[in-house]
C-alpha positions in Angstrom: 245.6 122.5 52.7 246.3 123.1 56.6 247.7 126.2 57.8 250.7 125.4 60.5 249.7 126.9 63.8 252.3 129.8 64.6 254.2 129.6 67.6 256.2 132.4 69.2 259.6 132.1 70.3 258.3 132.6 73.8 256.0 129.4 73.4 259.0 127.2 72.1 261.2 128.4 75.1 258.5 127.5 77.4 258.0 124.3 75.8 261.8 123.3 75.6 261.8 124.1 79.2 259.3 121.9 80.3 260.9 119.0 78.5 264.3 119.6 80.1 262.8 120.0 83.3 259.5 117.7 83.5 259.3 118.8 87.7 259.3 123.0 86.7 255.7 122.6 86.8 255.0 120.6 90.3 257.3 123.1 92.2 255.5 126.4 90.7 252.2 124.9 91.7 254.0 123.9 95.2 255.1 127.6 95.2 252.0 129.3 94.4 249.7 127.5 96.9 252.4 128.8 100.0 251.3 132.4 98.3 247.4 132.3 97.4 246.0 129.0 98.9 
């Protein structure tokens, strides 16, 4: 039998947000390179 993977609350939220908003990820990356690139 397989074991379901667990997944925090924190991991769902996270995921849920990157569906809604499919650019989050593009503008933190934009963000951190003004910072540490």
């Amino acid at each position: 039998m397989k074991q379901r993977s667990y997944r925090s609350e924190a991991t769902l939220f996270i995921e849920q947000l990157k569906t809604q908003r499919p650019h989050l990820e593009q503008q933190q990356q934009q963000g951190r390179s003004i910072w540490w690139d």
